[in-house]
KOLTI-776339 format. One line per field, with one value per residue (C-alpha): residue number from 0; residue in one letter; x, y, z. Coordinates in steps of 0.02 Angstrom, whole numbers, padded with zeros to 5 digits. Example, Ala and Ser with C-alpha at 12.3 -4.5 7.8 and 13.67 -1.06 7.14 Angstrom:
<rs>
roke c(0 | 1)
kolse c(A | S)
c1 c(00615 | 00684)
c2 c(-00225 | -00053)
c3 c(00390 | 00357)
</rs>
This chain:
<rs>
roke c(0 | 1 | 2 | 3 | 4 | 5 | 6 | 7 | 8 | 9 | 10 | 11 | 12 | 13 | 14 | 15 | 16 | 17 | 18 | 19 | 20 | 21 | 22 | 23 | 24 | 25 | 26 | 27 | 28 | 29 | 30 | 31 | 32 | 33 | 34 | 35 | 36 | 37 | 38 | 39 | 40 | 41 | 42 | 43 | 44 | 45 | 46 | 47 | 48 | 49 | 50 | 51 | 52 | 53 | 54 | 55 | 56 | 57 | 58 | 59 | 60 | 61 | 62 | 63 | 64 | 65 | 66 | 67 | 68 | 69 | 70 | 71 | 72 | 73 | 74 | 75 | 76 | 77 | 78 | 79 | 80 | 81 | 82 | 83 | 84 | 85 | 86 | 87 | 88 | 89 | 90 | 91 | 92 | 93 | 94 | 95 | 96 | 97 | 98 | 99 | 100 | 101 | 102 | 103 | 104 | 105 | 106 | 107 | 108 | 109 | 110 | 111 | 112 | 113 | 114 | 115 | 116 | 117 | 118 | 119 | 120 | 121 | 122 | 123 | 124 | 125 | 126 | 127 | 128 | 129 | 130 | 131 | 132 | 133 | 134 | 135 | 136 | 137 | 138 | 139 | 140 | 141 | 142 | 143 | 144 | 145 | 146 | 147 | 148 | 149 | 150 | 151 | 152 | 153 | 154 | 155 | 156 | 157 | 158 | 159 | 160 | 161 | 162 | 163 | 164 | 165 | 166 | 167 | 168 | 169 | 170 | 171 | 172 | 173 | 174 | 175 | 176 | 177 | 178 | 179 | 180 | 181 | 182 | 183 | 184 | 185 | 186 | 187 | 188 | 189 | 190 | 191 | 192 | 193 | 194 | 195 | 196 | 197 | 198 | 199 | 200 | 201 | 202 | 203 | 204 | 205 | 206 | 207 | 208 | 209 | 210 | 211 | 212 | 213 | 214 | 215 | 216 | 217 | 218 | 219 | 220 | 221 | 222 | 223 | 224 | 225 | 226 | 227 | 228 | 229 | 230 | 231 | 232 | 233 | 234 | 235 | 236 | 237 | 238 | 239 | 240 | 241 | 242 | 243 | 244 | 245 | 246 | 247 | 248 | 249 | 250 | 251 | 252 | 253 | 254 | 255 | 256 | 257 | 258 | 259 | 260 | 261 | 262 | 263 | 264 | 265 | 266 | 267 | 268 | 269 | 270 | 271 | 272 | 273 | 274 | 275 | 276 | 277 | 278 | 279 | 280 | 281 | 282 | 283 | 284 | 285 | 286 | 287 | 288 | 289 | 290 | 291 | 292 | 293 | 294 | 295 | 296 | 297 | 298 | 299 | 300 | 301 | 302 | 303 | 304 | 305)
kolse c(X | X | X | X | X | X | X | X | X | X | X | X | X | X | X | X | X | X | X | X | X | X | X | X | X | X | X | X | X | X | X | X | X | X | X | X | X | X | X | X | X | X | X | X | X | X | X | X | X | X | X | X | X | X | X | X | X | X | X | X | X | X | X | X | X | X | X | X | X | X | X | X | X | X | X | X | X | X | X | X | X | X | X | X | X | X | X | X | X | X | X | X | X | X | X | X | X | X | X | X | X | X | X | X | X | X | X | X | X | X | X | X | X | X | X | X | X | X | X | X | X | X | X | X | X | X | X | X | X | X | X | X | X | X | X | X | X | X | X | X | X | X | X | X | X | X | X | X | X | X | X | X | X | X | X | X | X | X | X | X | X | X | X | X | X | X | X | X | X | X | X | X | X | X | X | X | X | X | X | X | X | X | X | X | X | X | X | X | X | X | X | X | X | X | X | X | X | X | X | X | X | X | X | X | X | X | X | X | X | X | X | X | X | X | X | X | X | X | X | X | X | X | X | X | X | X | X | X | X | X | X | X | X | X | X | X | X | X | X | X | X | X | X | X | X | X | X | X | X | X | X | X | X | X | X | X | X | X | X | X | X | X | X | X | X | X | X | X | X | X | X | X | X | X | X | X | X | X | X | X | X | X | X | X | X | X | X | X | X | X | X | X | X | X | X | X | X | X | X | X | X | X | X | X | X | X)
c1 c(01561 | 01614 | 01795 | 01898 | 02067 | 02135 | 02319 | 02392 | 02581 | 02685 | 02570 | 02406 | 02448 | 02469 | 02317 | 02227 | 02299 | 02244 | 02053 | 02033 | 02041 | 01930 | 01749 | 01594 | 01742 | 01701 | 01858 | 01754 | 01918 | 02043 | 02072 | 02205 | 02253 | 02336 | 02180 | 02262 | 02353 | 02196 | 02121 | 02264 | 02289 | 02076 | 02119 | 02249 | 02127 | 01970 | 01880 | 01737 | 01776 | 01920 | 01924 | 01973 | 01930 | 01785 | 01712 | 01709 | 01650 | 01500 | 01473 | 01390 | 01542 | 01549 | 01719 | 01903 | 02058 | 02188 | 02343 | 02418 | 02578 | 02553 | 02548 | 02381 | 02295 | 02236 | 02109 | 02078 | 02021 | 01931 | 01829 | 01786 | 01712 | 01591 | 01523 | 01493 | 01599 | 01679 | 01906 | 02037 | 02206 | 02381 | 02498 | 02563 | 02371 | 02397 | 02539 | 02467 | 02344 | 02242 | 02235 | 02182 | 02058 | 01978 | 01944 | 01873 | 01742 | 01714 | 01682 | 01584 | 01470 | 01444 | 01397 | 01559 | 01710 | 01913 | 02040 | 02216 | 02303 | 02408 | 02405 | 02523 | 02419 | 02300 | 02416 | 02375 | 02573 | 02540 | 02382 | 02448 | 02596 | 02477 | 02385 | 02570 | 02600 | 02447 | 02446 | 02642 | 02720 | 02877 | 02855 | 02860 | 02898 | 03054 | 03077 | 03008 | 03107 | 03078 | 03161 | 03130 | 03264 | 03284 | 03382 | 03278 | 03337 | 03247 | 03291 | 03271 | 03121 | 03051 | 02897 | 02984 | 03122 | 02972 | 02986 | 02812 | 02740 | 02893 | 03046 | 03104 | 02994 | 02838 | 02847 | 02914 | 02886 | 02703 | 02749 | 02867 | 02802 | 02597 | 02652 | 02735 | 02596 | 02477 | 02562 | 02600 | 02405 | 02487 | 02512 | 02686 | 02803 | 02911 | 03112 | 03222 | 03195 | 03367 | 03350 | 03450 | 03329 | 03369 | 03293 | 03262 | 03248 | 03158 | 03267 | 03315 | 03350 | 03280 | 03298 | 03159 | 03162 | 02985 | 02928 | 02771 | 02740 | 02888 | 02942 | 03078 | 03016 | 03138 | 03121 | 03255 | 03185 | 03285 | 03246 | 03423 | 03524 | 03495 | 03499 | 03360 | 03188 | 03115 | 03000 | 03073 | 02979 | 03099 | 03012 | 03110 | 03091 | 03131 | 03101 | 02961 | 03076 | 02960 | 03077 | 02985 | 02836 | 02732 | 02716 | 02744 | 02678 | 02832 | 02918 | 03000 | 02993 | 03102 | 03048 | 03177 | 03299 | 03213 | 03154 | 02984 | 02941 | 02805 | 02684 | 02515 | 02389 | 02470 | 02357 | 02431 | 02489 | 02343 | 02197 | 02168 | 02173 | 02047 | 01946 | 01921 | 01888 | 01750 | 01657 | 01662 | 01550 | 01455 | 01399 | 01387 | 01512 | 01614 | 01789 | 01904 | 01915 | 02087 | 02141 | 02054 | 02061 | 02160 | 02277 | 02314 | 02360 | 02459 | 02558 | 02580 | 02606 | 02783 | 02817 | 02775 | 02863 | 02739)
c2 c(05326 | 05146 | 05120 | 04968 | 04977 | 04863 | 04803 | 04750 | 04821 | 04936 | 05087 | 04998 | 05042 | 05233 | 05228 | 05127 | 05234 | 05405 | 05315 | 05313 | 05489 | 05548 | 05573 | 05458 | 05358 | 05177 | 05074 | 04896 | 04800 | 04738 | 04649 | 04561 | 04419 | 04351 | 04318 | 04259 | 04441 | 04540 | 04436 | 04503 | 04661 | 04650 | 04602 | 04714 | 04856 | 04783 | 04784 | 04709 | 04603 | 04553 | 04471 | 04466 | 04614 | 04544 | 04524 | 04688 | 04743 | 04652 | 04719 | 04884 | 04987 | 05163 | 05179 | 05084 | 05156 | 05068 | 05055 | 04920 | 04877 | 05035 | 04890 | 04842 | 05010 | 05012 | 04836 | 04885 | 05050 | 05007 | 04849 | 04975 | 05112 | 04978 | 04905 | 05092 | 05129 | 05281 | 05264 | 05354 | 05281 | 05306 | 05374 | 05381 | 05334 | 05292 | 05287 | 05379 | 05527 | 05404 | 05292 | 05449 | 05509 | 05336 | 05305 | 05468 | 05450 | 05275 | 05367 | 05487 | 05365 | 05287 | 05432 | 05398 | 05478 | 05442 | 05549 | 05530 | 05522 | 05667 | 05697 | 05829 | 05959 | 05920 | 05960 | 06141 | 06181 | 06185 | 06262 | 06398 | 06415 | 06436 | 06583 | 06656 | 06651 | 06733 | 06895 | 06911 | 06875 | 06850 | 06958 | 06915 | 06713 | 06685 | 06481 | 06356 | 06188 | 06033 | 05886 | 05680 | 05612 | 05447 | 05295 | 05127 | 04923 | 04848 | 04709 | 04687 | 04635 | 04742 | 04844 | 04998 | 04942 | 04908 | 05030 | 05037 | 05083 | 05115 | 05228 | 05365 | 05499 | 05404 | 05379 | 05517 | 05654 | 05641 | 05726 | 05845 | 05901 | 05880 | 05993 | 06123 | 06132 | 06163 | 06315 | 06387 | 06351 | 06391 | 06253 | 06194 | 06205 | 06054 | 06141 | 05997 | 05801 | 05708 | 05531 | 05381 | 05247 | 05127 | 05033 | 04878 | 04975 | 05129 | 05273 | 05300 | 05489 | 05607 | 05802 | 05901 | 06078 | 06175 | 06331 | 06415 | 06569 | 06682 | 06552 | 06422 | 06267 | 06138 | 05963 | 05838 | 05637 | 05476 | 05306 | 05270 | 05406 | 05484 | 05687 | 05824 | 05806 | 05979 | 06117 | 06303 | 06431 | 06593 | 06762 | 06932 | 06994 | 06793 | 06622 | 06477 | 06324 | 06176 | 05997 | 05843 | 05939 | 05778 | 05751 | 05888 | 06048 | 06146 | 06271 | 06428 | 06602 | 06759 | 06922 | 07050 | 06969 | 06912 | 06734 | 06656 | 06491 | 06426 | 06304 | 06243 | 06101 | 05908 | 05768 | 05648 | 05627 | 05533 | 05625 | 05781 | 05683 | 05542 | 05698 | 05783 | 05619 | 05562 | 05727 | 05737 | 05569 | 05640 | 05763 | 05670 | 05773 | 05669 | 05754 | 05836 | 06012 | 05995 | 05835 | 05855 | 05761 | 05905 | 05895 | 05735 | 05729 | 05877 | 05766 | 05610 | 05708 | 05759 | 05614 | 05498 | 05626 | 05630)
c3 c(07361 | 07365 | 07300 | 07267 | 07222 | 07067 | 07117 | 07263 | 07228 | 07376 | 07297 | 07346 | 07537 | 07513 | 07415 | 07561 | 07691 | 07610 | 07566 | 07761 | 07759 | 07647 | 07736 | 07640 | 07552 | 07594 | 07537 | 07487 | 07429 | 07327 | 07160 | 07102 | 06979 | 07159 | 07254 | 07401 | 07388 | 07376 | 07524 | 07628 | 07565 | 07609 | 07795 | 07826 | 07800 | 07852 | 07702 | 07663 | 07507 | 07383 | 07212 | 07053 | 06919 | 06850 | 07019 | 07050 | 06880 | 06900 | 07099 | 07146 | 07151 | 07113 | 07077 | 07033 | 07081 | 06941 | 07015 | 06926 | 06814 | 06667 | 06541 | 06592 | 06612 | 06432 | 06452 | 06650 | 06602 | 06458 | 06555 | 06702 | 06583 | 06495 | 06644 | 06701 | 06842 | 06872 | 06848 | 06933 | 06861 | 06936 | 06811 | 06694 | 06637 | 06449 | 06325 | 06144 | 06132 | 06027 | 06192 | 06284 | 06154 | 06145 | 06317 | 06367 | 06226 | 06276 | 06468 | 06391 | 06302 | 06460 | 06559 | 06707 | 06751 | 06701 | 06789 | 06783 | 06959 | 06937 | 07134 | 07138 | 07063 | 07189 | 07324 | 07418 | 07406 | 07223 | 07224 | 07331 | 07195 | 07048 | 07149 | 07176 | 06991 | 06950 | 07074 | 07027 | 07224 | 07135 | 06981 | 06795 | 06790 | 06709 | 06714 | 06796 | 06826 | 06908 | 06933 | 07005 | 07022 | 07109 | 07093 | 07057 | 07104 | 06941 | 06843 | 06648 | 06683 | 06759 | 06697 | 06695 | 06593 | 06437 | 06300 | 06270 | 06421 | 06527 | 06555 | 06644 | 06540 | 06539 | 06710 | 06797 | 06682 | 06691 | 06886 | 06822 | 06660 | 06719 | 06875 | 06763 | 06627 | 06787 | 06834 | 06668 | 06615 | 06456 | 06313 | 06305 | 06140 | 06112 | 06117 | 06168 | 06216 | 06272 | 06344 | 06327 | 06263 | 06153 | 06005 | 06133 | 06312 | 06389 | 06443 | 06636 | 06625 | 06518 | 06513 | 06432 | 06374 | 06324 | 06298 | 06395 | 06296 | 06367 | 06505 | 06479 | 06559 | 06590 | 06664 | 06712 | 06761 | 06827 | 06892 | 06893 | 06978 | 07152 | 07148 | 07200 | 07148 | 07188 | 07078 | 07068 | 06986 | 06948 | 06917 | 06902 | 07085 | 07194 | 07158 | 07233 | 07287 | 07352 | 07381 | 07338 | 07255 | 07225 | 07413 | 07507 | 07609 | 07645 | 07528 | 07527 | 07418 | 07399 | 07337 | 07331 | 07426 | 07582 | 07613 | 07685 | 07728 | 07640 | 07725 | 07669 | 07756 | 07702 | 07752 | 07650 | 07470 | 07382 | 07505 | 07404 | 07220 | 07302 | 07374 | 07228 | 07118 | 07261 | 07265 | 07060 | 07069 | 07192 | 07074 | 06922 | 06845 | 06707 | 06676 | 06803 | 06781 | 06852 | 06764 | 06610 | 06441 | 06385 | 06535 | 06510 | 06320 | 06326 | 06458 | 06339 | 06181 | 06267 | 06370 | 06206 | 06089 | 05965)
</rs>
């Protein structure tokens, strides 16, 4: 599969990095309104060519990996789909379920895949904690919390500081709240959502209480203060704890009282997302069955609080 990657932010070299990785990946280049950027960003990985995004619409690319500013993931993604190629898109992908609904028809129409870079559901850690879930290692779930939690240098004008397509929930939550729906496999009622948005600026912490049939589910997001950012699942005999759950393979669990280390393979954070996504085209196959249309919308319709 031939991939280029759209964006040349900090982002675009973990994405690089991870492409390397994947076997029969072939990383072609980078686009960017900056060409002089996407000619470096082209050299320091020794691809093959670099552009702007209409040159690589119109080249024989398989794929685009969007990882640009979320305010221009609506007209990148739509552009890719209708010249035919095949879109994985960082998160948070799109900002209304009709966004969502739109462009997965328009990918449908044209016979190519969209996928929402969710990568932490990807990861084996949380793989391996879904399969725990199910055979009961810890019991009867309880709760399930999780929390990112990091302090950001942005100014006002910054993209994350834009109401529309920005803030703390948009951003962040997708992690907390997509990893959490993933487990639970269960759709999530609406109980509680507390952020500090105004009428003229996106929030920068938000705490979010659902409901997953019998399991409280409970999410807390910052880009403006500095605390844990870790997923714990609580069932009625121990507990899953895994720190940094969006890029990690180290945990622990107790069940009745005594405590194991939990461990699973970690390559790198964007290598299983990118693995899946490249054998999907492989196979023709048009929608995740991981991060599915569904998936994502029942990610925006909380994080948009419709």
């Amino acid at each position: 599969m031939k991939l280029v990657i759209f964006g040349c932010g900090n982002i675009a070299h973990r994405i690089a990095k991870s492409c390397k990785l994947v076997e029969d990946l072939e990383l072609v280049g980078f686009a960017s309104k900056d060409i002089d950027k996407a000619k470096q960003y082209s050299q320091l990985y020794e691809c093959k060519k670099y552009g702007d995004y209409d040159y690589f619409l119109n080249s024989d690319v398989d794929a685009v990996y969007i990882a640009t500013y979320n305010n221009s993931h609506y007209d990148l993604i739509k552009k890719c789909l209708e010249n035919k190629k095949n879109v994985i898109c960082e998160k948070p992908m799109l900002f209304a379920s009709k966004q969502i609904n739109e462009m997965f028809d328009l990918a449908k129409a044209n016979n190519v895949l969209l996928m929402e870079a969710l990568k932490s559901v990807f990861l084996p850690i949380i793989i391996k904690t879904k399969q725990m879930i199910k055979d009961k290692t810890i019991g009867e779930i309880k709760s399930i919390y999780a929390s990112f939690m990091r302090k950001g240098y942005h100014d006002d004008n910054h993209w994350i500081n834009i109401k529309e397509t920005g803030g703390a929930l948009k951003d962040l939550g997708s992690y907390t709240i997509g990893t959490m729906n993933y487990l639970m496999d269960v759709n999530p009622e609406i109980i509680s959502i507390e952020t500090n948005e105004t009428d003229t600026k996106a929030d920068t912490i938000a705490h979010v209480e659902l409901r997953y049939g019998n399991v409280i589910g409970k999410s807390s997001v910052s880009n403006s203060i500095d605390k844990d950012t870790y997923l714990l699942v609580e069932g009625d005999k121990g507990y899953i704890k895994i720190d940094n759950f969006w890029k990690s393979g180290n945990g622990e669990y107790e069940v009745n009282g005594i405590k194991y280390e939990l461990k699973e393979e970690y390559i790198s954070d964007f290598y299983y997302e990118l693995k899946h996504f490249k054998d999907l085209v492989d196979n023709k196959i048009i929608e995740s069955p991981i991060m599915s249309k569904k998936r994502s919308l029942d990610i925006i319709k909380i994080t948009n609080k419709e």
